[in-house]
N, C-alpha and C positions, 0 to 999 in steps of 0.2 A: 504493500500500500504506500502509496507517495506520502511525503511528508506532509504537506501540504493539505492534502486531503484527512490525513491524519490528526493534523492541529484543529483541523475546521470541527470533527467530529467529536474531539476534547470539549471544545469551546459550547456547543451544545448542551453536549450528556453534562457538562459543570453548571450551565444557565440552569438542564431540567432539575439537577439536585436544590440549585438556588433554591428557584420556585417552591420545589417538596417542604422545604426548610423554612418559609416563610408560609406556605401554607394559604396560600392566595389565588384567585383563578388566574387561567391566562388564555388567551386567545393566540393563535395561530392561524398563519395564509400560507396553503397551498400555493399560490402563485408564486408569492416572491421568499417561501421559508423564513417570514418575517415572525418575530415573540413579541409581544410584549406583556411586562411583568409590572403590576396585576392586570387585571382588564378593567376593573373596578375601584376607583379612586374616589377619596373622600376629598372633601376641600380641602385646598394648603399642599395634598400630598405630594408624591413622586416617585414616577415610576421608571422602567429601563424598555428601552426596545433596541433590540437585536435582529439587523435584515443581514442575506446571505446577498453579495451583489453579483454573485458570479455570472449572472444570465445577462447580464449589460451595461456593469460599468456601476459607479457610485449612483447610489439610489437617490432619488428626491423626496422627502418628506413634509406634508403640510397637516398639521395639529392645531384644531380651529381655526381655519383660514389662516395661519401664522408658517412659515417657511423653518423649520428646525434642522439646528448643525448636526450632522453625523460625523463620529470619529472614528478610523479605520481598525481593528484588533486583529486582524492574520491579513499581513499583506495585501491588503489593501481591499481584501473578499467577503472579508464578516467586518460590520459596522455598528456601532452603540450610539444612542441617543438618550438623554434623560426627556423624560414628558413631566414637566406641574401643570399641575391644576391650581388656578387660583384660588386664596381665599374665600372669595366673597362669589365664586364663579354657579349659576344658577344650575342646582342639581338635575340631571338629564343627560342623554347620550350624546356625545359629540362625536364627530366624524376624525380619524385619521388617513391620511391618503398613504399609500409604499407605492413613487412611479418609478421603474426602472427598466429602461428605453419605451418600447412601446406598450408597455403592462404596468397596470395601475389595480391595484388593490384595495380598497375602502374598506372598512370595520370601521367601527362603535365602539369606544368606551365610556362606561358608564359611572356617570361622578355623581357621589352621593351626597349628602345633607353629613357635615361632620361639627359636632358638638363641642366645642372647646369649653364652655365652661362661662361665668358671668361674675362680675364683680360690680360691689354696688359702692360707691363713693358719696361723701357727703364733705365738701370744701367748703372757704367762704366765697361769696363771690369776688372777693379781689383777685381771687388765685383764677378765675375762670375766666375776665374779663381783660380784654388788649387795649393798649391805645392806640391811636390810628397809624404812629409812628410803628410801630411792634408790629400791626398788623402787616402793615404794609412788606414791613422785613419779612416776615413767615411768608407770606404769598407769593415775597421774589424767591426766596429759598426753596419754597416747595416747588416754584416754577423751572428751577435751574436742576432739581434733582429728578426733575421727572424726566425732563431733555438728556439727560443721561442715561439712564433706562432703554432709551429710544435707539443709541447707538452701542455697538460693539466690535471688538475684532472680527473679522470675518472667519477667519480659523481659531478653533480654541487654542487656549495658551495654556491651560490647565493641565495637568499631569497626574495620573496617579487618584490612588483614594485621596478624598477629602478630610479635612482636621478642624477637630476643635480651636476657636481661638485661645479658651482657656480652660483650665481643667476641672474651671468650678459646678457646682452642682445648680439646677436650672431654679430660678426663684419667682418666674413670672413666666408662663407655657405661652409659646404660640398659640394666634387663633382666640385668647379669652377678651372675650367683650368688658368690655367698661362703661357703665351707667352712671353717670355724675352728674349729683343735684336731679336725679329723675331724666334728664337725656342722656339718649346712647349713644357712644362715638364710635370712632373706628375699632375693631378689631386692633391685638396686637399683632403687626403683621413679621415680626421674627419671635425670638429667645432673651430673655433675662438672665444672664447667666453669672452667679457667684463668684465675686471679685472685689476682693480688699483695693484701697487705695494705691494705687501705685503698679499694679501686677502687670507684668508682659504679657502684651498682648499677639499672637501670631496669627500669620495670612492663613487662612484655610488652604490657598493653593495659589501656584503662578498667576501673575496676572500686571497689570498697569494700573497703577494709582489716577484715577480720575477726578475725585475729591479727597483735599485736606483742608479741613476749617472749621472755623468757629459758628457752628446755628444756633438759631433762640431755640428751639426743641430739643434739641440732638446734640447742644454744646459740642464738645471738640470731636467732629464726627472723621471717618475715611470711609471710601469707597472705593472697591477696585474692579473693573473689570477683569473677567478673566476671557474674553473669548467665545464665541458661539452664545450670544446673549445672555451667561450667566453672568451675575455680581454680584459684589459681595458685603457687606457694612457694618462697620463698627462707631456704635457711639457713647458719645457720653465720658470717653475719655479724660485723661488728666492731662497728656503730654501726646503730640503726635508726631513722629518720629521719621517720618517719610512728606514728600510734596508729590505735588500734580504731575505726575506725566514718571516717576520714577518704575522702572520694574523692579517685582519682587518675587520672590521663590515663596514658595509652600515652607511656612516653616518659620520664614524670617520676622522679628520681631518688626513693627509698624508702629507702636504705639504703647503708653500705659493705661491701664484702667482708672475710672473717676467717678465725678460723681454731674458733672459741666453739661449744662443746660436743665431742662424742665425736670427735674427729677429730686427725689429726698435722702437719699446714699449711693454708694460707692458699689456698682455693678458694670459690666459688659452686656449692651443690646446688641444681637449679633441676627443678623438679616441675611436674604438669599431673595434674588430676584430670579428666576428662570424664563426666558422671553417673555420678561415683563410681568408673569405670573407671581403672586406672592405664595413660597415656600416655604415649609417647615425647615428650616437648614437642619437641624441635627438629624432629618429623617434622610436628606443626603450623605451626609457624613457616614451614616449607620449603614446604607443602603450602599454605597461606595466600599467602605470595608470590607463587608461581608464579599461582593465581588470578585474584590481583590485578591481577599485570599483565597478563593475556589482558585482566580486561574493560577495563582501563585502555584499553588498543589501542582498542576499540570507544566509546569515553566512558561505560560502564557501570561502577558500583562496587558494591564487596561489602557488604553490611551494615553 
């Protein structure tokens, strides 16, 4: 048996054990030998898809009307993509395309109603209410961090499983609503994650700094692209350690943890953007690992 052919069928039979292991549905096409793991996604979530390209070259993918990056894992033949679902994304079956040359394949997955949980708040109103200066700032800020979003590398930069930025334990879940003074706000749309004054803070993965600075919200925030529309964010910082435009490896420290902007101690918010979609990041991070080291087992690696 060619090696080649060999590696392809490693790569598989270690996706099917994934799947067993996480105990989740998955759908599968006949046409183009494409997985994707689960079929079934809650809000926030994130899942993997896996196409075989051998019948005509690098596949094309579009997940909700949105164009998504594939990264190569055996020479150039077998390909991964992550899928989120957004937070707030309306539960019901969305359409995935797999074209690859003249064969296109269409499924459904189906994204459900996911319950993160509700918190009720009672402030005074000084702490709720802006002045027109303040406001004003939040609006350009919020307008400057969405246009980022918007753009990415065209090829991912990222490498490898994904990382914690820090080792702390989680103190505010993704996804939990906040009801203050009786109105409901945003969802939280990352992780609160356990962090004294001061703690080093690291990149989840390669990537380009596209924001370092001080916001009324988000106090001493960064953002990094990594490539294929993911990004990545930390905020709340005490010290940030990197600028605009620098590259960073997986790994490398970017920053301290704080406590700077709208906030009342000393934590790391840690965010995940997936074309655009708001993500659980620790649910990549976990879903990354576990990958990893299936193909580890076989001497196969991930992108």
């Amino acid at each position: 048996m060619k090696k080649g052919v060999k590696k392809k069928i490693y790569f598989f039979f270690i996706l099917s054990c994934f799947v067993c292991l996480l105990s989740v549905n998955v759908t599968h096409s006949a046409i183009n030998d494409s997985i994707i793991t689960p079929s079934k996604m809650g809000q926030g979530e994130v899942g993997i898809l896996t196409v075989n390209g051998d019948k005509g070259g690098k596949p094309e993918i579009l997940w909700n009307e949105k164009r998504i990056t594939l990264s190569p894992v055996i020479e150039n033949k077998v390909w991964m993509a992550f899928i989120g679902v957004d937070l707030t994304l309306r539960p019901g079956k969305y359409k995935l395309k797999t074209i690859i040359g003249e064969h296109t394949d269409t499924k459904c997955i189906h994204v459900f109603k996911k319950d993160y949980g509700v918190r009720r708040l009672t402030v005074p109103k000084s702490m709720e209410a802006l002045d027109e200066k303040t406001l004003k700032r939040v609006k350009r800020e919020s307008r400057r961090i969405k246009k980022l979003f918007l753009r990415s590398a065209k090829n991912p930069l990222w490498k490898g499983a994904w990382v914690r930025p820090v080792n702390g334990t989680v103190v505010s879940p993704f996804g939990r609503r906040s009801i203050i003074n009786g109105a409901e706000r945003s969802p939280h749309s990352g992780v609160d994650l356990k962090a004294a004054e001061g703690v080093p803070v690291k990149a989840t993965n390669n990537g380009t700094v596209v924001l370092a600075d001080d916001c009324f919200f988000s106090g001493v925030s960064i953002i990094i692209d990594h490539g294929g529309g993911i990004h990545s964010m930390y905020f709340h910082l005490s010290k940030s350690l990197v600028h605009t435009g620098q590259m960073v490896k997986k790994g490398d420290v970017i920053g301290l943890s704080g406590s700077s902007g709208r906030v009342t101690g000393p934590h790391l918010h840690f965010g995940l953007r997936l074309d655009g979609a708001r993500i659980n990041p620790l649910k990549l991070t976990e879903l990354s690992r576990k990958i990893g080291a299936q193909l580890r087992e076989k001497n196969l690696r991930m992108p």
